[in-house]
C-alpha positions in Angstrom: 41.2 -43.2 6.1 38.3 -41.8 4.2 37.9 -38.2 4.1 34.6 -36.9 5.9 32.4 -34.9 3.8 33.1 -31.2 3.9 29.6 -30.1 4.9 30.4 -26.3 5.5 31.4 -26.5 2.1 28.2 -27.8 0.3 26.1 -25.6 2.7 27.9 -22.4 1.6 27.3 -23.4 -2.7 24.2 -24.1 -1.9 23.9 -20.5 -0.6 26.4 -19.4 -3.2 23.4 -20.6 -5.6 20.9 -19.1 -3.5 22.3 -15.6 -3.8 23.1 -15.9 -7.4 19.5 -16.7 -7.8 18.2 -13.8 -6.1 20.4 -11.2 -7.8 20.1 -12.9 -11.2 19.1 -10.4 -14.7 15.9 -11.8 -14.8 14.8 -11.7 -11.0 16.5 -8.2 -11.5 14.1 -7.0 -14.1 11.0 -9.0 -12.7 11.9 -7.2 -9.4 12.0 -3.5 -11.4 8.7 -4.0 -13.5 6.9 -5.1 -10.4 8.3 -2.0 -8.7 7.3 0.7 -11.4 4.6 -1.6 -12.5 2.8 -1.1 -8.9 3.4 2.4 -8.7 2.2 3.5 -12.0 -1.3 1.5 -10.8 -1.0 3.5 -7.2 -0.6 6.8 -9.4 -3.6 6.1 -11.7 -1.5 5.8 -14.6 -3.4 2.7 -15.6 -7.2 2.8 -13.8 -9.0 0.5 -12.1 -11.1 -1.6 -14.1 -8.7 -0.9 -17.4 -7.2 -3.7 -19.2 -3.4 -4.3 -18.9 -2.5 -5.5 -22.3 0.4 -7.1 -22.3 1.9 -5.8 -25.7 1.9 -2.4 -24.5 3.6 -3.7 -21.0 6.7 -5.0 -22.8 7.1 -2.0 -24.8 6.4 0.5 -21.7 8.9 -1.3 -19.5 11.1 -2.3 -21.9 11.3 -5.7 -20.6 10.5 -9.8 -21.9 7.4 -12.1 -20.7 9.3 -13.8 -18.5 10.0 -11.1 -15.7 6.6 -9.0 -16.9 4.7 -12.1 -16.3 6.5 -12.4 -12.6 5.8 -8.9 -12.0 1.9 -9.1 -12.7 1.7 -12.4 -10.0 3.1 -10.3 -7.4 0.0 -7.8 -8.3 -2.5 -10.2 -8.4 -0.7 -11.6 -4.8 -1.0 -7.5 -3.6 -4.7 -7.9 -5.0 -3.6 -4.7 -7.5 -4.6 -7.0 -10.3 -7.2 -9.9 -11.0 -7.0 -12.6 -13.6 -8.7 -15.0 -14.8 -7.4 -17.9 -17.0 -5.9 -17.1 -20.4 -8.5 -13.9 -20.8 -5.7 -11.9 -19.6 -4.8 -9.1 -16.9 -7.2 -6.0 -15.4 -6.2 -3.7 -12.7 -8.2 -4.6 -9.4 -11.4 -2.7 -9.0 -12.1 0.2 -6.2 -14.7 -1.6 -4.1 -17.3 0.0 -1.6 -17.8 -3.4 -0.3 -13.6 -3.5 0.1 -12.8 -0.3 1.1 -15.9 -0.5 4.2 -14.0 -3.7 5.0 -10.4 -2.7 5.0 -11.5 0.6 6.8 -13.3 -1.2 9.6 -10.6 -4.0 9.8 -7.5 -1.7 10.3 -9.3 1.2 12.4 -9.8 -2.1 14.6 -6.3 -3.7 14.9 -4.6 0.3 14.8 -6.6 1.5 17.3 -5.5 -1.4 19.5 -1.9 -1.2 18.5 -1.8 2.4 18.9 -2.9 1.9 22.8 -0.6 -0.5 23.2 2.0 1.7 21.6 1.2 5.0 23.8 1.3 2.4 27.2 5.1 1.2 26.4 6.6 3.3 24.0 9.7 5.1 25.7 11.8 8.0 25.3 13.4 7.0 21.9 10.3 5.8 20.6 8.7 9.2 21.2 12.0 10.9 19.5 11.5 8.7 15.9 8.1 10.1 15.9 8.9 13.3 16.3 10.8 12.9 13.3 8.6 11.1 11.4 5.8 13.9 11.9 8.4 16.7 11.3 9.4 14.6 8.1 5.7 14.1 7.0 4.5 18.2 7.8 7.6 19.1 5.5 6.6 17.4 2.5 2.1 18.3 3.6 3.7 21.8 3.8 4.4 21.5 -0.2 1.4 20.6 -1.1 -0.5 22.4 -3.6 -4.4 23.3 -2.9 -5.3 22.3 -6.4 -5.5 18.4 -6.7 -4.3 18.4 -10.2 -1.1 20.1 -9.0 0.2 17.2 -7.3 2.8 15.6 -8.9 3.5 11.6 -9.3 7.0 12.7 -7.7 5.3 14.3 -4.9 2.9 12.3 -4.3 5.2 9.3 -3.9 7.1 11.6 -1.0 4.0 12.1 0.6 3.1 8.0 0.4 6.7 7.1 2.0 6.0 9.9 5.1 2.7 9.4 5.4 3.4 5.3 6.2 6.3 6.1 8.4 4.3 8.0 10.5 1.3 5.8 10.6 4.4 2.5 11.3 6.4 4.5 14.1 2.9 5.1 16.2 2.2 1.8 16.5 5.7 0.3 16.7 6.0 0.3 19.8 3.1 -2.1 20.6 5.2 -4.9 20.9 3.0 -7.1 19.2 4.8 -8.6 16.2 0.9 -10.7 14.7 -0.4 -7.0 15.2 2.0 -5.2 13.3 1.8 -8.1 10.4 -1.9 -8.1 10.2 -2.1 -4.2 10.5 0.8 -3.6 7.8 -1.4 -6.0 5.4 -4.4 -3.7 5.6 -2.3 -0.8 5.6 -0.9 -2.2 2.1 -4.4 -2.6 0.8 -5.6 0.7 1.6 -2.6 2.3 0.2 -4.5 3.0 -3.4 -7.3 4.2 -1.4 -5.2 6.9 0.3 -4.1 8.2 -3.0 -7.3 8.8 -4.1 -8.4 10.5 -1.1 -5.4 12.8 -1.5 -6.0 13.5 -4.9 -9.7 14.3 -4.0 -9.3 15.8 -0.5 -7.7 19.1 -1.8 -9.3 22.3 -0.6 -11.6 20.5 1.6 -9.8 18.8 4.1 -6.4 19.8 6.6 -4.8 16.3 6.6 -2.2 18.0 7.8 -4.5 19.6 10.8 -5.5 15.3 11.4 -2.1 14.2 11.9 -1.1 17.1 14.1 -3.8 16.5 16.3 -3.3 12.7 16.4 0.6 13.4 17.6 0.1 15.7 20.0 -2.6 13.4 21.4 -0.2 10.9 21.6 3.0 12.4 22.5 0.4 13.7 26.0 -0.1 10.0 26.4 -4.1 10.6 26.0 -5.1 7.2 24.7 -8.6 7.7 24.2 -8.0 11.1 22.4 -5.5 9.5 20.2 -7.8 6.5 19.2 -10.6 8.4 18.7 -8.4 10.9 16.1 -7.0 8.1 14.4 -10.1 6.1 14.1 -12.2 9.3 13.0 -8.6 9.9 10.2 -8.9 6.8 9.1 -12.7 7.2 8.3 -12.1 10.3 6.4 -10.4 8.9 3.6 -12.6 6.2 3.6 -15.2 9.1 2.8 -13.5 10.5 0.7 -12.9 7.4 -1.1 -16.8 6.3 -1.5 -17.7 9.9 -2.9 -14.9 9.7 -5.6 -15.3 5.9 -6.9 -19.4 7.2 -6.4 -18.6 10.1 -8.8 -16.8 7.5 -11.0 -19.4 4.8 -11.1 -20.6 3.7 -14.4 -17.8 5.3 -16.6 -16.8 2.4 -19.2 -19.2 -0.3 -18.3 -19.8 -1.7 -21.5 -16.3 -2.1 -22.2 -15.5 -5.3 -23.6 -12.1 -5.2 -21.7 -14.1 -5.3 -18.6 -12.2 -7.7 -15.9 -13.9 -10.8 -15.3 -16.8 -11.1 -12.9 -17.2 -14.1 -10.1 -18.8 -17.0 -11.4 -21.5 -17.5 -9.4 -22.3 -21.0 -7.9 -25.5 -23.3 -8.9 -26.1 -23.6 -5.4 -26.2 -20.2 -4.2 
């Protein structure tokens, strides 16, 4: 009698392969030059508009063209980067047009989620924002008043806070299309909020924002809470336009510009 095919077998090689894939030298490295890659962009090591040439990339990250090309798709995918054919790599633009979009778009879906939130969050919901406040006023505490005082180390701290707070007052909308569109925008404003906090020194109490936002929410006062997170969200958005504003013009006849659209015939 013929043996039956060991099935359990072949399905756990195949994720045997699967695995080894994943955790392979090369999907290692890809995964580490994305990583550094995309924070050295959201730090302003490289700025927007500036030319990522790809000799200098494989000496800064010590890495072949293999995982360094991998790791700039993943930035053009996060819209960090734009391409265009064999002319090469640029780091994404701040746009007025994008940032009024993005702004608009996630005050809309986090105002709603943060409704939703307040209406069902419950007793342990309300203790992991606690935390995440307390966690975020520790490191706003340590802020410097001078802008150019803030380090890339710091920053970062302030980044990881900062979107735990902003994720634990809406988790609890129990909307899982919500949280998936809202954490996109939240991703694309995330260079944004850097600049705003690099700018916003001396001028503005972020710290004074999100205070009032929690305690809005924590008293279960909706409309209060939407209003100070809608009114939050468009302060960095003005702080944003007057920076990129101050910026404008600076390197325009570059040659290393990034490509423009091409425009259509029939437009």
């Amino acid at each position: 009698m013929a043996k039956k095919p060991n099935s359990t077998k072949k399905k756990s090689t195949k994720k045997s392969a699967v695995v080894a894939q994943l955790h392979s030298p090369g999907r290692t490295l890809a995964n580490e030059t994305y990583s550094q890659l995309r924070e050295d962009i959201l730090n302003g090591k490289y700025p927007p508009k500036s030319k990522l040439k790809l000799e200098g990339l494989l000496e800064a990250y010590d890495v072949g063209m293999s995982p360094l090309r991998e790791a700039l798709s993943r930035l053009v995918g996060d819209m960090l980067v734009v391409t265009e054919g064999q002319r090469g790599f640029w780091v994404a633009p701040l746009s007025l047009s994008d940032l009024d979009d993005v702004t608009r778009m996630r005050a809309l879906l986090e105002t709603q989620a943060l409704a939703l939130s307040i209406q069902n969050g419950d007793n342990e919901w309300e203790r992991a924002l606690t935390e995440s406040f307390n966690a975020l006023s520790e490191i706003e505490n340590r802020l410097p008043e001078a802008a150019d005082d803030i380090s890339p180390s710091l920053s970062k701290q302030w980044e990881h806070c900062n979107r735990e707070f902003h994720s634990v007052l809406v988790a609890a909308c129990n909307s899982p299309w919500l949280i998936r569109l809202r954490n996109i925008l939240y991703q694309q404003s995330e260079r944004y909020r850097r600049v705003s906090l690099r700018e916003s020194r001396g001028h503005r109490d972020i710290q004074d924002e999100h205070r009032g936002i929690y305690n809005a929410v924590i008293k279960r006062n909706t409309l209060k809470a939407c209003d100070l997170i809608e009114h939050h969200l468009q302060q960095t958005a003005d702080e944003v336009r007057r920076a990129i504003i101050d910026q404008a013009g600076l390197g325009n006849d570059s040659q290393d510009q990034p490509p423009q659209p091409k425009r259509s015939r029939r437009s």
